[in-house]
N, C-alpha and C positions, 0 to 999 in steps of 0.2 A: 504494500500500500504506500510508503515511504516512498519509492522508486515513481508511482505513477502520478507524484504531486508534481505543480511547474516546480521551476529552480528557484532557488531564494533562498533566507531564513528559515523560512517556515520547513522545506523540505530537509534543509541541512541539520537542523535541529531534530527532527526525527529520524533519519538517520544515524544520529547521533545517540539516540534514546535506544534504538532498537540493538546497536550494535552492542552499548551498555548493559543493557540487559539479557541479551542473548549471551555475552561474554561472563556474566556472574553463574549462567547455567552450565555450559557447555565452549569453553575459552578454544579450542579446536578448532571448531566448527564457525565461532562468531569472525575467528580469525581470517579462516578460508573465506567468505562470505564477504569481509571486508576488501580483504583481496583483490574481491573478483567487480567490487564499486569500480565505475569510472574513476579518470583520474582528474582530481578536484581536489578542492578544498574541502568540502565534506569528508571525503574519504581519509583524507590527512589526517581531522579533525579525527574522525572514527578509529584512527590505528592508535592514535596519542589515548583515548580511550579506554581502550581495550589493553591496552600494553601493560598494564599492571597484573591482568591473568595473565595473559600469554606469556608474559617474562617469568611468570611462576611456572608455567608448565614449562616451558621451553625455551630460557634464555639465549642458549646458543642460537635457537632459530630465530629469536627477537632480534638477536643482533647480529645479524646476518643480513635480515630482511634489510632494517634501519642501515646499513652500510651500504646497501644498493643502492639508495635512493640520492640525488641528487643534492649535491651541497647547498645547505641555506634551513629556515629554518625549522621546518616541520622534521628534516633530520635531527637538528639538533637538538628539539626537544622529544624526541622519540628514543634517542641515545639516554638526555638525562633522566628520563625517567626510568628506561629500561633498567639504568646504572643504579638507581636506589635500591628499583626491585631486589637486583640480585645480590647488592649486598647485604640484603638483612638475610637472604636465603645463603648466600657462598660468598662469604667478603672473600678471600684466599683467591676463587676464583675469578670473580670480580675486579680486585688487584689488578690481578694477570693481565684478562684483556684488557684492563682500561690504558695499565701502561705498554702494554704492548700495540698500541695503534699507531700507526707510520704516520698519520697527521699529528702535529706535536700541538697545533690548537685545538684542534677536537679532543685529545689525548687529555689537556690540562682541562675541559669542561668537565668530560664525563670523570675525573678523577676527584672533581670536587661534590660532584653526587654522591660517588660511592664510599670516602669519606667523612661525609655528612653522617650517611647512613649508618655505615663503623662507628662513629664517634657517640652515636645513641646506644646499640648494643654491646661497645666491647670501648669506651673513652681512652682506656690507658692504653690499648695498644692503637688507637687511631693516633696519639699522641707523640707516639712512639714511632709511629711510621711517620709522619710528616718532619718528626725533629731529625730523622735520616736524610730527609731529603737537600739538594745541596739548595743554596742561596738562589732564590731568584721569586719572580713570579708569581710561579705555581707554588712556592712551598709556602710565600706570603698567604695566598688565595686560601691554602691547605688551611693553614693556624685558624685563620677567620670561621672557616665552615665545622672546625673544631670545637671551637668556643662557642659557638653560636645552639653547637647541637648539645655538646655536655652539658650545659648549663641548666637544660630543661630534666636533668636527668639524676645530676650532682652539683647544686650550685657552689656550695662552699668550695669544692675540689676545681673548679671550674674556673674562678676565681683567683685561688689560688696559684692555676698554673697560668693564666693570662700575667698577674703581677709578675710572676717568675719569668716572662718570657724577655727575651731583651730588648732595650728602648726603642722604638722604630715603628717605622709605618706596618710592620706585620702586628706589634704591640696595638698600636691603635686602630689599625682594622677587626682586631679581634674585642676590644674592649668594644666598641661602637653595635657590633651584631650581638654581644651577649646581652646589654642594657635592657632591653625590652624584657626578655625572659627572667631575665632577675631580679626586676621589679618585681613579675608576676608570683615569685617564690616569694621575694623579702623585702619588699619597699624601703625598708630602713637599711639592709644592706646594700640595695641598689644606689641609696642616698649619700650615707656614707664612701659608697665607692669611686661615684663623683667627684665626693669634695676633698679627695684624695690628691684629685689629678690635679696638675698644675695649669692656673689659669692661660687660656688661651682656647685656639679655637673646638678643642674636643673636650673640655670640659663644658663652655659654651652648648655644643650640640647633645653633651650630655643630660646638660639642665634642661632641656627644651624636652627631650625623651621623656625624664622621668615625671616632670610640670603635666605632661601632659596625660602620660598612666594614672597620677595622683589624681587629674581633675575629674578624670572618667569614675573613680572609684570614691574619691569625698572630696570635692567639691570644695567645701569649706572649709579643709585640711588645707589643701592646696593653694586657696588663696589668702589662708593666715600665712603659710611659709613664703609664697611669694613676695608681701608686705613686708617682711622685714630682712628682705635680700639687701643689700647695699644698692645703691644704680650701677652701673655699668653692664656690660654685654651679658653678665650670666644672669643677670634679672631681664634683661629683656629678651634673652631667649626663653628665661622661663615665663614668663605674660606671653610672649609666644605660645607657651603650650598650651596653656591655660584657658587661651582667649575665646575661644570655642563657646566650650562648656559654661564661662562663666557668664558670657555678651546672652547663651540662649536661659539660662535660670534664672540670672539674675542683674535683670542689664542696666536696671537703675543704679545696680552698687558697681558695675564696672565702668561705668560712666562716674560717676562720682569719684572712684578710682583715677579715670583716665582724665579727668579737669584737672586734678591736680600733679601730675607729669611736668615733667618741663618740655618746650617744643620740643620734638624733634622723630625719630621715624619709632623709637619705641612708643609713644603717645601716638602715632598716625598708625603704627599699624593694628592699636588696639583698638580708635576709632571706630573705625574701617570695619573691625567685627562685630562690633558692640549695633553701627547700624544696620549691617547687613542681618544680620541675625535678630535682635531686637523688630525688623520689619516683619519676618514671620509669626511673631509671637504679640507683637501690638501695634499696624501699624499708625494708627495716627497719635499715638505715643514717639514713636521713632520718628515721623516729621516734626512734631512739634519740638523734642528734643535739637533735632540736626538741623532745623531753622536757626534755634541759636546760638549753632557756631558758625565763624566766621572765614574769608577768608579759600584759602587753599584747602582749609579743612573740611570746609561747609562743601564743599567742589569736589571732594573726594570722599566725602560721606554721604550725600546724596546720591551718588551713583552707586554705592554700594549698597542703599536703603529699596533703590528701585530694583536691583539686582533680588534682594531677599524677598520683595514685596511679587515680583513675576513669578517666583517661584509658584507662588499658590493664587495669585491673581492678576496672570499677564495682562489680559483687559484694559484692567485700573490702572498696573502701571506704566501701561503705554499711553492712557488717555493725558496722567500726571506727568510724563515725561514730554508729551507733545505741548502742553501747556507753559513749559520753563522756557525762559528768554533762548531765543535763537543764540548758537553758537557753541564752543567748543562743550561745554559742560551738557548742554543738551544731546549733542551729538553722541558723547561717552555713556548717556543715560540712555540714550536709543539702541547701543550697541546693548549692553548689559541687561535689556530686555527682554531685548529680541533674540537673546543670546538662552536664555532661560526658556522664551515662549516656543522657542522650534522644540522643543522636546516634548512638548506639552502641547500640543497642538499645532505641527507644520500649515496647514493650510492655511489656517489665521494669522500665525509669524507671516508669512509669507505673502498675504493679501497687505498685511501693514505693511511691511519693507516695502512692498512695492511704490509706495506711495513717499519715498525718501528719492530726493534728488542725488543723479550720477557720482558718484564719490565716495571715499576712503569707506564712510558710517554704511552705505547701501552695498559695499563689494563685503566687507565684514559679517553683517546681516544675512546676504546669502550664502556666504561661507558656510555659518553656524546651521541656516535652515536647512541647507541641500545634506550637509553630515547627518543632523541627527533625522532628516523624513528620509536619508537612504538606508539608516539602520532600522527603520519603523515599517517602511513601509515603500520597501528599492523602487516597486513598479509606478508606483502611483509620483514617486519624486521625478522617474524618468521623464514622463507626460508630462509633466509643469515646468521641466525643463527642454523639453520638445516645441512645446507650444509659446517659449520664451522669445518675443524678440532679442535680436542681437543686440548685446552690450558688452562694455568691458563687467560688468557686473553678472551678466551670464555667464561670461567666460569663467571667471573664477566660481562661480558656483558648479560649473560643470565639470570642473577640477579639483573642486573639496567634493563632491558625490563620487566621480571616479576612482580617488584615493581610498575612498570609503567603501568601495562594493567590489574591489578588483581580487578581492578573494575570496568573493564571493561568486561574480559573475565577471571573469575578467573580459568578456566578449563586448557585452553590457559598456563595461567604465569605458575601453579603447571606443568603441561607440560615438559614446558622446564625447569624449574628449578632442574625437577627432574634428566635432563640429566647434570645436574655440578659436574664434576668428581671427585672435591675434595668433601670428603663424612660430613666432618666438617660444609666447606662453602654449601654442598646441604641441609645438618641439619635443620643448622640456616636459610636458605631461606626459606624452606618451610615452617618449624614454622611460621615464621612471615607472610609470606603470608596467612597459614591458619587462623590466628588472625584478620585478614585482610576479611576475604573470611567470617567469622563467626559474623561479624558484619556487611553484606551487606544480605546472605543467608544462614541463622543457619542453616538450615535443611540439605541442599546440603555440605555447610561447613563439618557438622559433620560425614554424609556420605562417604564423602570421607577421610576424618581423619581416621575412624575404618577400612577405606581396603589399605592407606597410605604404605609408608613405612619407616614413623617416627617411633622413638623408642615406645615402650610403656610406658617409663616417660612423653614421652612429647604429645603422645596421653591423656594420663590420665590428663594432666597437661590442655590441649588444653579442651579438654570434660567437664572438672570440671570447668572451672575457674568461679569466681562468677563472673557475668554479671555486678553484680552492679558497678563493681571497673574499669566499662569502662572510657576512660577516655571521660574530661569535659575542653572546655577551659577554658583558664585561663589567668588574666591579671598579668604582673609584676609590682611592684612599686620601685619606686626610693629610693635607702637608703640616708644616712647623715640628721639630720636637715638642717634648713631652717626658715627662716623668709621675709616676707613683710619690 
């Protein structure tokens, strides 16, 4: 039945359903089955699915399969998943192939899967294997997906071996993954473990972590400790965390809080939340408040008042935004609406925008509608972009829709991409959309590239490129020293 729906959402997602569930019964067979789907996005979706039996029945053949498949990403996350399954089932084995793979960047992903996974069922020897491993990289990556998994598992021990590790960016990648999970066991040790570290910027991102664990959990714990932090950066990354929870419970005392601030972005960026959030929960409290301030504040608290107010009544606050004096402050309040209301209602967004003269606030506006009605509803965004006169404002709409359904229906996005009149901006879209198309379905990708009507640079460019330079994710580390 899945098979004989149009293409879209709707069908991908049950496919999806079916394959899950046939896979909890009989992992074999749900396999074979998936197998034998076209080659799509669906089908991608489906083995990523399913891989957690199938890597139980039959890892070797998991990854074997996932090795065939062409570089980029549904490989690689087919690989990391495979790579956890099996090492809660065969770390030793696991090990093996992950170091044993001739690509030295796939090599160091899937070894930080199956690490992770060791690190929860067996801590001391994951610990032990990564402190073998020589300087670089991967053995930094290693420590971090160490700390992050013991910690759920032995916090005191976890801890202890983070402090013990030596001063450095592996030091601070691992302290930064563990914070979350050590709140959850010890908020006070979490707290303390913080105010250990030396001021600068991962203490900073520290306080913001745990501000904002605390605010989810007591509220009014969190913003006694935040009052009597000192000012500087670790206070206002912890009002950072905070600022959430406190602008929606209790936005009169975060406002009375933030009056009394001194300028500057720690006071703006608490602003900012206190109206946006505050709009959902009262808004003609939240106007009458952000009437009176003044200023750059009033200009950037308004816009964020209307942002929170769209959420639950685009309507209103597109009729209160179309009301405010002509000019930049308006413009930012139309974007911020209309940015809200396409989720919520594309056809409506979409009938307002239209009614925004040619320029920066009307190409943004269609940006936001054509993304979120191609994730709602691809067919129906097509036809209203079909039926669009030409503009530079269609163009870009045609180009946030295409980016948005190209793995879904890459035939679809090149489609309409192909109809964006500026011949620059139709260039560069389809480029990147074929790049896109070529890592879900090479075959069909490459097919339609040689009858294209890309240049022949960037046909050649497209055809040739080495697969292997697909890309890999990738974690950032924190600069500046640091000490315990």
């Amino acid at each position: 039945m899945a098979m004989s729906m149009p293409a879209g959402p709707q069908r991908s997602q049950a496919l999806l359903t079916v394959a899950r569930q046939w896979a909890g019964e009989d992992a074999p067979a749900a396999t074979a089955w998936v197998k034998s789907l076209p080659e799509g996005w669906a089908k991608q979706q489906a083995l990523n699915n399913i891989m957690y039996q199938w890597a139980q029945s039959d890892p070797a053949d998991a990854a074997a399969y996932a090795m065939s498949l062409p570089a980029g990403n549904t490989k690689n996350n087919m690989l990391s998943s495979l790579a956890s399954t099996w090492a809660y089932q065969d770390p030793d084995a696991a090990l093996k192939w992950a170091t044993g793979l001739s690509d030295s960047r796939l090599s160091d992903q899937v070894m930080q899967n199956v690490i992770s996974a060791l690190a929860q069922s067996d801590p001391q020897a994951a610990a032990a294997y990564v402190d073998a491993l020589p300087a670089g990289n991967r053995k930094m990556q290693a420590i971090a997906s160490v700390a992050s998994s013991w910690v759920r598992t032995d916090p005191d021990a976890a801890v202890a071996w983070v402090k013990s590790l030596p001063a450095g960016a592996a030091q601070r990648r691992a302290t930064e993954n563990m914070l979350y999970a050590l709140y959850d066991w010890s908020p006070d040790q979490a707290l303390s473990f913080v105010n250990a570290i030396s001021p600068g910027q991962l203490q900073n991102r520290g306080y913001n972590m745990v501000a904002s664990q605390w605010a989810n959990s007591d509220l009014t714990g969190a913003i006694a400790w935040v009052k009597k932090l000192p000012e500087g950066p670790a206070r206002q990354n912890a009002i950072t965390g905070i600022s959430y929870q406190w602008a929606t419970y209790d936005p009169q005392g975060a406002a009375e809080f933030a009056s009394g601030l001194s300028a500057g972005n720690e006071r703006t960026l608490l602003v900012n939340q206190i109206a946006n959030s505050w709009a959902g929960v009262d808004i003609k409290a939240a106007l009458v408040w952000t009437s009176k301030l003044k200023g750059d504040e009033y200009r950037s608290a308004i816009v964020s008042v209307l942002s929170g107010w769209a959420r639950d009544q685009p309507r209103d606050a597109a009729d209160y935004a179309a009301g405010l004096p002509v000019g930049d402050v308006q413009d930012q309040a139309a974007s911020a609406v209309v940015s809200q209301w396409a989720f919520a209602d594309p056809p409506a967004a979409a009938a307002w925008a239209t009614t925004f003269s040619e320029g920066n606030v009307k190409d943004g506006a269609f940006v936001s509608i054509a993304r979120a009605w191609a994730e709602s509803d691809m067919e129906a965004a097509a036809q209203w972009l079909d039926k669009m006169p030409p503009s530079h404002s269609r163009d870009v709409a045609a180009g946030s829709f295409a980016s948005a359904v190209v793995w879904y229906d890459p035939e679809t996005a090149v489609r309409l991409a192909a109809t964006i009149g500026d011949e620059t901006q139709r260039q560069n879209a389809l480029f990147n959309l074929a790049q896109s198309w070529l890592s879900s379905e090479p075959d069909t990708a490459r097919a339609w590239i040689r009858r294209s009507d890309l240049r022949e640079e960037q046909k050649t460019q497209l055809l040739n490129q080495n697969q292997q330079n697909a890309s890999y994710p990738s974690r950032g580390g924190m600069s500046g020293g640091w000490q315990f």
